[in-house]
N, C-alpha and C positions, 0 to 999 in steps of 0.2 A: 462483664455485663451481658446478658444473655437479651437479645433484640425479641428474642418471642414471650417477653413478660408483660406486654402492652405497657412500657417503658413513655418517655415523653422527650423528646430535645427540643430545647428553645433554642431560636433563631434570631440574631439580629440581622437589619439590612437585609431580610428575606422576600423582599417586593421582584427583587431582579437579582442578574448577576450569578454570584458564587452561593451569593445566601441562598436563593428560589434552587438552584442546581444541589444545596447541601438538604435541602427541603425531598425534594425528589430521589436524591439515595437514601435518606432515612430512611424513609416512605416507605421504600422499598422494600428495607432492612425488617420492616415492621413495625417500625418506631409511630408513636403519635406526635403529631406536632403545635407548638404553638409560634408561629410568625411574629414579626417587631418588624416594624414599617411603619414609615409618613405614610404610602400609598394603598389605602384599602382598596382599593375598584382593584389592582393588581394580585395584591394578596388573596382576595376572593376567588378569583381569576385562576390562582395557582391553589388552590384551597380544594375546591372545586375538580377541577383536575386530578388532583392528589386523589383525593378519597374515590374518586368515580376509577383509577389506577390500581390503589392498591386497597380501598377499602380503611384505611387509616381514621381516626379522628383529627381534625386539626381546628384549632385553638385561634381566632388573629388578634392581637395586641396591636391597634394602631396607637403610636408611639413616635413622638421626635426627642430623642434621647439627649437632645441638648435642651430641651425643656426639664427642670430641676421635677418638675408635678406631674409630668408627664414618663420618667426616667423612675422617679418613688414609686410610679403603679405595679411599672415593671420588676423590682426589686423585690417587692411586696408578694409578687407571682412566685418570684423565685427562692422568696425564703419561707412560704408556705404550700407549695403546691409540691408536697413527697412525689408524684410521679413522676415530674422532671428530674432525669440522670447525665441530663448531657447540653451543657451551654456550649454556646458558639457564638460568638464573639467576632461577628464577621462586619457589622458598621462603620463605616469610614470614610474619612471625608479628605479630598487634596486640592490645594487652588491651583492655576498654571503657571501663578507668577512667581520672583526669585522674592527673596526672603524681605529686601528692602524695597519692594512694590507692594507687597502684602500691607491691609489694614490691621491696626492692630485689632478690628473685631472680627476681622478672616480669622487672623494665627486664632485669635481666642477661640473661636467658635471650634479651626482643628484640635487642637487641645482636647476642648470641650467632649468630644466626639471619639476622637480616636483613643485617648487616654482615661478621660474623668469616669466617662459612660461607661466603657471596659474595665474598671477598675472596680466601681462601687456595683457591677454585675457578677463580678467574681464575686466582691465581698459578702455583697447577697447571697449569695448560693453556697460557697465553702465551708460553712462551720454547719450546714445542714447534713452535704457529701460528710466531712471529717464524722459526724455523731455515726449515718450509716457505714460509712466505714466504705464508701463504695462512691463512684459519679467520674465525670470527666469535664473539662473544660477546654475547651477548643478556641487558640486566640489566632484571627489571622493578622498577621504582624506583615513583613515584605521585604523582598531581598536588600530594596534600597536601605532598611535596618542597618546593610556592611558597608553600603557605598557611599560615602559624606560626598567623593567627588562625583555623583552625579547633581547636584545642587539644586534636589528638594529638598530643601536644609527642615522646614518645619515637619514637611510629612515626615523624612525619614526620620528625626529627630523622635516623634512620636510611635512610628513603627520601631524603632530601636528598645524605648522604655515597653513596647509590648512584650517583646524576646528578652528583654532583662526579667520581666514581671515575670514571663511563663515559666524561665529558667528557674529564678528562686522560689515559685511555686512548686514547680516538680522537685525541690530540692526540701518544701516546708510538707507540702501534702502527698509528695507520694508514699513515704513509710508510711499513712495513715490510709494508705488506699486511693487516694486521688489520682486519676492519670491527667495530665495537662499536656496541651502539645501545643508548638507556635507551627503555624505554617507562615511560608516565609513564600507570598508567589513574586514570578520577576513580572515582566508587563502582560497582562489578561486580558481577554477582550472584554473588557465590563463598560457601562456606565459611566463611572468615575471618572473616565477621561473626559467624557463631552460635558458631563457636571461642574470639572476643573478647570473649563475651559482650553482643552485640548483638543486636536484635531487625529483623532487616532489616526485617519491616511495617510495623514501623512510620518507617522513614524515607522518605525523598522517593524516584521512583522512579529506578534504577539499569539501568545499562548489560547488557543480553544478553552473557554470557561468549564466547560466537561472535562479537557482533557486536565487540568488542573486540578478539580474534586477531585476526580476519580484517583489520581495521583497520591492528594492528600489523606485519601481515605484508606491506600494502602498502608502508609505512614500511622494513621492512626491503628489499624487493625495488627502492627508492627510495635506499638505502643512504643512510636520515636519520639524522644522530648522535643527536638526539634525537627521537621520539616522540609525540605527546600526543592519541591519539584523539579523544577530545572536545570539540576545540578549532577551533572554524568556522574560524578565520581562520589561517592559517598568519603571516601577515603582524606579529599580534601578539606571537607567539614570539622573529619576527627584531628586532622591536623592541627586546624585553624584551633579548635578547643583545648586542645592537648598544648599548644605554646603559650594558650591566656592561661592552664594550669602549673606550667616551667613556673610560670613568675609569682605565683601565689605564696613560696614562702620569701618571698623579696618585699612584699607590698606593705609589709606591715614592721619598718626597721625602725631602732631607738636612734639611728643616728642618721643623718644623711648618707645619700652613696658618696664614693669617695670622687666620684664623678662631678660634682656639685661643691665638696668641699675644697677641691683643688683649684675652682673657679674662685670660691671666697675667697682664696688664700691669696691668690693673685693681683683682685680686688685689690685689697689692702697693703 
């Protein structure tokens, strides 16, 4: 994908944060943009900015993406506007409480947000990329995706099915040309935490939101299916992948392991 085609990436969550910081390297890159935010006065704000920077067009889509009419505009965008080559998938949402404090219309609405909205964004856009043979999709997913014992059972839960999704996407569309990447950030300094009801001081310290793009963006310019800025060792990743592949001709047996039948046997 060549950046000096007056190209377009849509943005979710680009009010603040990772998204406004993915906004501003685009930008850079040459890219035009179209913003996805609750918060217009921001968006303008960063809109504004942008163009007076780099000269760019940009686009703003005010949008709460767990509105079902509000989320169809945006689809709408994205599976008729040929410019756009590059989704990002950066919206999300986490509460601070454990999983049985949570309302059932919190968990819904993370769901809603982290999963639903990311899903029928992609769906939107992929069979346009697959016709041209070309485009990219950018999902930010989260390290907690590997960690169940840090006990944000719903976010990670939802960050987890992101890095499922992005994986068998780079697996359905990349022979067709799609490049898909999960970034996977550990703790950021964004937003989300005071949103979640967290008190970022008080936790341990947290990754620079630039230095985090900027991270991810090497990764994408690497065209790595997966991600994980803060992780020294790349080497550890391929591990971790390479033993969920050991098991791959196990998963699928006509018979029980004998591990399990030996237990029946006992039983009885």
């Amino acid at each position: 994908m060549d950046s000096l085609t007056n190209q377009t990436v849509l943005i979710t969550g680009a009010s603040s944060g990772i998204g406004a910081v993915y906004a501003d390297r685009f930008a850079k890159r040459g890219y035009n943009l179209v913003l996805v935010a609750r918060d217009r006065t921001r968006m303008e704000a960063l809109a504004n900015r942008v163009r007076q920077e780099t000269g760019v067009a940009v686009d703003i889509l005010q949008a709460d993406l767990t509105e079902m009419g509000e989320l169809a505009q945006v689809e709408e965008r994205l599976r008729t506007d040929t410019r756009i080559s590059v989704l990002i998938n950066n919206a999300g949402a986490s509460v601070a409480s454990s999983f049985v404090q949570q309302s059932p219309d919190e968990i819904a609405k993370i769901i809603s947000l982290n999963i639903t909205a990311l899903t029928r964004l992609s769906s939107a856009v992929a069979p346009r990329f697959v016709e041209a043979g070309d485009g990219a999709i950018i999902n930010i997913s989260s390290a907690v995706a590997l960690v169940p014992e840090f006990g944000l059972t719903i976010y990670g839960a939802t960050k987890a099915f992101v890095l499922f999704l992005s994986q068998g996407l780079h697996s359905e569309l990349g022979p067709k040309g799609i490049y898909v990447q999960a970034v996977l950030p550990a703790s950021t300094r964004t937003e989300i935490w005071e949103r979640s009801g967290w008190d970022l001081n008080a936790l341990p310290p947290v990754m620079e939101v630039d230095d985090l793009v900027d991270a991810a963006l090497v990764g994408f310019d690497r065209r790595e299916t997966v991600t994980i800025p803060s992780l020294p060792d790349a080497e550890q990743w391929n591990t971790f992948d390479a033993a969920r592949q050991v098991m791959l001709p196990n998963l699928n047996q006509v018979h029980p392991a004998n591990r399990y039948r030996l237990v029946t046997s006992i039983q009885e």
